[in-house]
N, C-alpha and C positions, 0 to 999 in steps of 0.2 A: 427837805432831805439834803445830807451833803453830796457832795461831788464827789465821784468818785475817785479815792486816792492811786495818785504813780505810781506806776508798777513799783519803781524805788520804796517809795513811802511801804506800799503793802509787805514787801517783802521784808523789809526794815520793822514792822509791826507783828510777824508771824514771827520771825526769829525772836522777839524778845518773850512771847509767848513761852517760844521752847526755853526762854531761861540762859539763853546764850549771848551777850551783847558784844562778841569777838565775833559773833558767826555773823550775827546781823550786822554788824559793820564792812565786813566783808562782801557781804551781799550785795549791799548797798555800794559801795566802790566797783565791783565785777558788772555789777546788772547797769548802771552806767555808764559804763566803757572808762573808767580810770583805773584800771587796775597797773599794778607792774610790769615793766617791760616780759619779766618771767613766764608771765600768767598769761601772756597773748599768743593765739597762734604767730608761728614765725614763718616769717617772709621767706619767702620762696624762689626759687629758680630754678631755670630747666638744664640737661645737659643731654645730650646728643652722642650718645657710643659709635665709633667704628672698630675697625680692624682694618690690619694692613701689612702687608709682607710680597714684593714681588718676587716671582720664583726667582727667584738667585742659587737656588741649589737642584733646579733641573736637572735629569739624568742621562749625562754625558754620552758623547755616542760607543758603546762594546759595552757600557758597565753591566754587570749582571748582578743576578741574586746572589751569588756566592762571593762575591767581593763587597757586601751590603756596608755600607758606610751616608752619613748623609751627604756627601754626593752625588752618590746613586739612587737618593726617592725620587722616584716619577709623583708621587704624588703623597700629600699627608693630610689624613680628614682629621678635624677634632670638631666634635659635639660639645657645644658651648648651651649652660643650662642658668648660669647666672654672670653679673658682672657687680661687685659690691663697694663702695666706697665710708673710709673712716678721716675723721679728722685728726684722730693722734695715730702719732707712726709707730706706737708699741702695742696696738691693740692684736690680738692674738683672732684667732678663729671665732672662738668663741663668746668673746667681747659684746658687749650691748652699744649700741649705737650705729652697726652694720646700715647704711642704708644701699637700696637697688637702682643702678641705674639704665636696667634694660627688663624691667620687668616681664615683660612679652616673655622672654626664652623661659620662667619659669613654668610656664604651661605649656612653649609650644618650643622644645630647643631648635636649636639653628647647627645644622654640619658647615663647615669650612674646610677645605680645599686649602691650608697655606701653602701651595706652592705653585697657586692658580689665580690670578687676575680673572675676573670677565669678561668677556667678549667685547665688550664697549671699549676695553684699556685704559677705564679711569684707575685712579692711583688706589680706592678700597678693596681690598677683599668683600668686606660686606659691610652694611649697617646694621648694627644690635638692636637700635630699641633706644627708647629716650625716656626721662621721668622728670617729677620737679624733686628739688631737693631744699631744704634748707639752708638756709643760704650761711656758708662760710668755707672753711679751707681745708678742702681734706688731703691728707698728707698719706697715704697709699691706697692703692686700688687690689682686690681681687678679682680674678677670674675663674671662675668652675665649670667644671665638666662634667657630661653626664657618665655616671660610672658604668663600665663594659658590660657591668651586668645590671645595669636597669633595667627593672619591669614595669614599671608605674608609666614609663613615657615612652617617647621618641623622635627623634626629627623625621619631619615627613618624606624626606629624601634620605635612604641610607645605604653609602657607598661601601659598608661596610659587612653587608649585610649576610655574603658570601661566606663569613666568618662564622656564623651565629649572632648567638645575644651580643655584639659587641658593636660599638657604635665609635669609639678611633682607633684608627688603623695606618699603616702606610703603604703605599703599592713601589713595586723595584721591577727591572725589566725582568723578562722569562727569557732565561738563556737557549731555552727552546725555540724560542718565538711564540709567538699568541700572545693572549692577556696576559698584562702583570702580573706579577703574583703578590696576593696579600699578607700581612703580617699582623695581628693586633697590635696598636700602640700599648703600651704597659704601663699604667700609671699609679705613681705612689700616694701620695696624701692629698694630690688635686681634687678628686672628687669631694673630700671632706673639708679640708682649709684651702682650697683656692690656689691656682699659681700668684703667687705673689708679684705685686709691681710697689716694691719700697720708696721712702723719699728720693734714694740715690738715684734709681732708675726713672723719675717725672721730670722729663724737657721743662725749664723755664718754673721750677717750684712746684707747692702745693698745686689741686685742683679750686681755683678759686671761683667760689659759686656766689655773684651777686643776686641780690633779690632784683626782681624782676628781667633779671637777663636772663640769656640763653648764653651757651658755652658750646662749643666741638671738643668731646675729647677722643682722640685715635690710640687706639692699643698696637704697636707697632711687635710684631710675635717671629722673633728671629728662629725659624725655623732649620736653620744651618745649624746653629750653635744647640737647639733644645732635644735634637733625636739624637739617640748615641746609636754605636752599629748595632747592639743589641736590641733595636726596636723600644727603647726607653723611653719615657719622655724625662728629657731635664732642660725645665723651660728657664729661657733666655727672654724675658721680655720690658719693653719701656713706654711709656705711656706717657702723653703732653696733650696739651690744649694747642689745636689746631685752626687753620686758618683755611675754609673748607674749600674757600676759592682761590686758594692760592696756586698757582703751577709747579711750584718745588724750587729743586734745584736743578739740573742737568748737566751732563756736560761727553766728552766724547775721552777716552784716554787712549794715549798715542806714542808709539816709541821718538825720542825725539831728533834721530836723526834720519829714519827711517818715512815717519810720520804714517806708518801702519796703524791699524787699530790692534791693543791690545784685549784679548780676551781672558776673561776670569782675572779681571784686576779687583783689588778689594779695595772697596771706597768706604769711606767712612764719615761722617759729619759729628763735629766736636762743638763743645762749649767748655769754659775753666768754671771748675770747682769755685769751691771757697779758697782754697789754698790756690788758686793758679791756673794750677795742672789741668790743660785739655783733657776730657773726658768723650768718650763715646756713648754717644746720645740718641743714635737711633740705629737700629740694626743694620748693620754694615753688609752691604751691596755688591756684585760681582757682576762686572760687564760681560755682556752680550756677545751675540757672534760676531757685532761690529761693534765693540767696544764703547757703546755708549751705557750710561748708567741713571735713575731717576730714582730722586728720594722726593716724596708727597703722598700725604699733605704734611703742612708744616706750619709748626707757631709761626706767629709774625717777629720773627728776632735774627739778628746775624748766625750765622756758622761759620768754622773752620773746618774745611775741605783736605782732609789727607787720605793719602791714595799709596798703595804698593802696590807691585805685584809680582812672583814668579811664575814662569809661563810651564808649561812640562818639559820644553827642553831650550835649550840659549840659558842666559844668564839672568840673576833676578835682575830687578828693579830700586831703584833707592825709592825711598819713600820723598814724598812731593807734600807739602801743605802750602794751602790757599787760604790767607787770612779775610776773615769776618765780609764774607759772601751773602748777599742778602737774598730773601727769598723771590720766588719766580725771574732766577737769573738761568742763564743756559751760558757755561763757561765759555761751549765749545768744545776745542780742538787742546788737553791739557796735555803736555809732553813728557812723560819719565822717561830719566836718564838710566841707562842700561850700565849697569855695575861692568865693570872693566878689569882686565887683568895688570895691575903694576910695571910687569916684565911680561915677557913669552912664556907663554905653559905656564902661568898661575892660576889657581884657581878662581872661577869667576864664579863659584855659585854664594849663598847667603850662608850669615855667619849663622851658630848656636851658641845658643847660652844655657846651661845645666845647672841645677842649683839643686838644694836643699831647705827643707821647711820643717822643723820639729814646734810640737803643741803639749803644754806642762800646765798642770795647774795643781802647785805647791812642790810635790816633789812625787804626785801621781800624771801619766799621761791624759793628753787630753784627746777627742774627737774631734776635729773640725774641716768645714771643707775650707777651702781658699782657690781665689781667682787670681792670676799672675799676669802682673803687664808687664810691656819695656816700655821704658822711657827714654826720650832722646830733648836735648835742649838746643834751639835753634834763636837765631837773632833778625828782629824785625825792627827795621825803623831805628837799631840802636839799644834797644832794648829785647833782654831773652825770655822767650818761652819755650814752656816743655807740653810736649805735644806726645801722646797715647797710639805707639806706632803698631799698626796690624800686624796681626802677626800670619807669617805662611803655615802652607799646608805640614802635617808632620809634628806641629805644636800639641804639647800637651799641657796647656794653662791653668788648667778645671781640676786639683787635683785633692781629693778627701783624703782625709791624714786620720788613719785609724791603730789599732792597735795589731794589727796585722802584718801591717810596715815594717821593714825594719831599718835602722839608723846606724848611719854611718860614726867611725871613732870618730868621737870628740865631741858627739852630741851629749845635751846635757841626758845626767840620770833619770830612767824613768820615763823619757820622754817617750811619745810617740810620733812618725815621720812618714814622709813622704818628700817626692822630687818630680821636679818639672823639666819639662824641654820646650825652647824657645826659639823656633826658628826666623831668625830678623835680616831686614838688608844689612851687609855687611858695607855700609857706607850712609856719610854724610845727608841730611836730607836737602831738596832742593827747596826755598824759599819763595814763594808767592802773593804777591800783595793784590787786593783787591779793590779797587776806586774808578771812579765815573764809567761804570761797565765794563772793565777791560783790567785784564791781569797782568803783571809784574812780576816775571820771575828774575832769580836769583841764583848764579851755579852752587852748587852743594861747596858749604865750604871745606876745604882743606884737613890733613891733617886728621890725629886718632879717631877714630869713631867709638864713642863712646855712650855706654846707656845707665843707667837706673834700671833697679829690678824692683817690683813693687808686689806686694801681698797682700789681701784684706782677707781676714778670718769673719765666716759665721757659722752661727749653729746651724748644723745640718738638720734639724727638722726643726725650725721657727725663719731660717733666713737671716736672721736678725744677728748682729755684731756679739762675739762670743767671750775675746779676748780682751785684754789693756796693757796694750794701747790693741785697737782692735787692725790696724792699718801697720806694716811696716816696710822697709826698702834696703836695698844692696847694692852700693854703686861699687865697691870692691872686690876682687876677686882673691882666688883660696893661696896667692903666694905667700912668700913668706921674703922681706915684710909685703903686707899683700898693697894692690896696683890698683889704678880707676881699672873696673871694668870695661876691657877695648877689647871689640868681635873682630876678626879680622875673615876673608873671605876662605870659605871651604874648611874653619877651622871649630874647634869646640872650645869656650870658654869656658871653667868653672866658675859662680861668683858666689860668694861668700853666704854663710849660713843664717837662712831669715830662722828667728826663734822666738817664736809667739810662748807668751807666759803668762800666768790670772787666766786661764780659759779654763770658765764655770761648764 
């Protein structure tokens, strides 16, 4: 009797039965283990979701429900039902290749409090939920929530409950006194395509998933910037690969001749683009009643440290940057300089800057939202960089250009417009260098104070770059012949007409 043939062999013998000697060669290569890299499962890695937002938009003390603004939420729940990640950064909602990296919330969502730390005072909101993922680069993240009128589920804790079927919401103080009073959050296409976190908005690149590693990635959910007064959501959020033990960054901000703590200073933590230009990287922060401020967790990579602030009453603040601060450092004690009046009886409060935005595509208008920074160029070491100056209270940066608008003479035909307000220090920033522990400043230098206006166009419902060139800038203003754009204190500048054109 023969011996019995390897599985190989059998299987290799049955296929040519059926007449197939492609199938059976196949077979034969698979049931072996030499198939093509294609044909093998793929290697794996795990990642680890947070959240993170410390209340930096606590509700001040008198604010009430009839002055609702997001400095006045006492508190904002959202119902988190999934968190999705892709490795092309054009994929759409609907796209095949979607993987989960909190699977848990889809059977059992999770409510978040962003305007509520723990009780312990570590630096997450909460932890999602972890999966394995195929190991490669994924280039934007989703977030979803579960819609106000879900009936299929629910998070097992709902503070929103008071409402009805609704599951986020915001609470603002009762001008009566008693309980807050609640508001449903209102949300547009989140429950269906997800708040969006695009390449621009990922600390440090893609989501890079090696095989056999594990990863931290933290959804950092700017809460200031995503509630409008209307109870809206228009989310602000940025996502990086974190470093779980890390301590952050910290530091105290302080007037500098004074050396008070200043309160409700905006801090911010930057990194340069590709093209240079500091960018703001993780949801910008407001000091406490004694003026200290904490960003964590955090990659393991340098930051630049810029800070303003105008207070409610005195004079604002110049903006201050602290160069390439590494993590788990505690500044301290960082001192802005208090904007000053020239002469007697000038004004010392901060400058604005007014502009205009028109959107055409061909010789019909277009829709588009767009976000507005200033820009300010400062010199380190000899060398200049342009640094993403915060902007104060009273800014109107966020601003959608519809056909409702209307445009000022001289805008092109056709178009459709909108305009922004910008309220900035009206002076030089102060300079800070960062080496063996301990920082280096530098007085603000001299001389115009002068900014860049910048604009990036996307579609208002994909997020994604709408225009070409999709980014544009204004560093002059509307004289005639027109000037570098120079803010001067207590004053309004006009600067010259951004004009987005091709916007599909």
């Amino acid at each position: 009797m023969l011996a019995p043939a390897p599985l190989c062999l059998k299987r290799h013998r049955v296929s040519l039965l059926l007449g197939s000697l492609v199938i059976a060669v196949a077979l034969i290569v698979i049931s072996c283990g030499g198939g093509p890299p294609s044909m093998r499962s793929p290697a794996l890695g795990t990642v680890t979701v947070s959240i993170s937002d410390p209340p930096s938009c606590a509700a001040p003390t008198g604010a009430t429900a009839s002055a609702a603004s997001p400095g006045s939420f006492s508190d904002a729940w959202v119902t988190i039902v999934s968190v999705k990640a892709h490795i092309s950064a054009t994929a759409d909602a609907n796209s095949p290749g979607w993987q989960e990296l909190a699977p848990q919330l889809n059977s059992a969502p999770l409510q978040v409090d962003l305007l509520k730390l723990p009780a312990q005072g570590q630096c997450l909101l909460a932890q999602l939920g972890s999966a394995e993922l195929p190991a490669g680069d994924y280039q934007q993240i989703r977030l979803i929530l579960l819609a106000n009128a879900a009936t299929s589920m629910a998070p097992s804790s709902n503070n929103c409950a008071p409402l009805g079927n609704v599951f986020n919401c915001v609470a603002v103080p009762n001008p009566q006194g008693g309980p807050p009073l609640l508001h449903e959050l209102k949300l547009a296409s989140e429950t269906q395509t997800g708040l969006k976190i695009p390449p621009g908005q990922m600390m440090g690149g893609p989501l890079h998933v090696a095989a056999g590693q594990s990863v931290d990635l933290n959804i950092d959910f700017d809460a200031c910037s995503s509630i409008t007064p209307s109870f809206t959501l228009k989310p602000a959020l940025t996502a990086g690969v974190v470093s779980p033990n890390m301590s952050g960054i910290s530091g105290q901000i302080v007037d500098s001749i004074t050396s008070k703590p200043i309160v409700g200073a905006t801090v911010t933590l930057q990194s340069p683009d590709m093209t240079g230009v500091d960018r703001i990287v993780a949801a910008p922060k407001l000091t406490d009643s004694t003026g200290h401020f904490r960003f964590c967790p955090l990659p393991a990579q340098p930051f630049d440290v810029i800070v303003d602030a105008m207070p409610s009453s005195g004079p604002a603040y110049d903006a201050t940057a602290i160069f390439n601060v590494t993590g788990g450092t505690d500044l301290g004690a960082i001192p802005l300089v208090a904007e000053t009046p020239a002469t007697s009886g000038a004004s010392t409060g901060p400058g604005t800057i007014q502009g205009t935005i028109t959107a055409i595509n061909g010789t019909a208008g277009a829709s588009i939202d767009t976000n507005v920074s200033a820009l300010q160029t400062v010199m380190v070491s000899g060398a200049s960089h342009t640094i993403t100056v915060p902007l104060f209270a009273n800014s109107n940066s966020s601003v959608s250009i519809t056909s409702s608008t209307s445009c000022p003479t001289g805008a092109p035909k056709g178009a459709f417009c909108g305009s922004y307000t910008l309220v900035v220090p009206a002076s030089n920033p102060e300079v800070g260098t960062f080496s063996a522990g301990k920082v280096t400043f530098t007085a603000p230098a001299s001389g115009d104070v002068l900014y860049t206006v910048e604009a990036d166009a996307t579609n208002p419902a994909t997020n994604l770059t709408i225009c070409s060139p999709p980014s544009q800038t204004a560093s002059k203003d509307t004289s005639t012949p027109p000037a570098l754009l120079k803010v001067t204190p207590g004053a309004t500048t006009s600067a010259a007409e951004i004009d987005f054109s091709g916007c599909s």
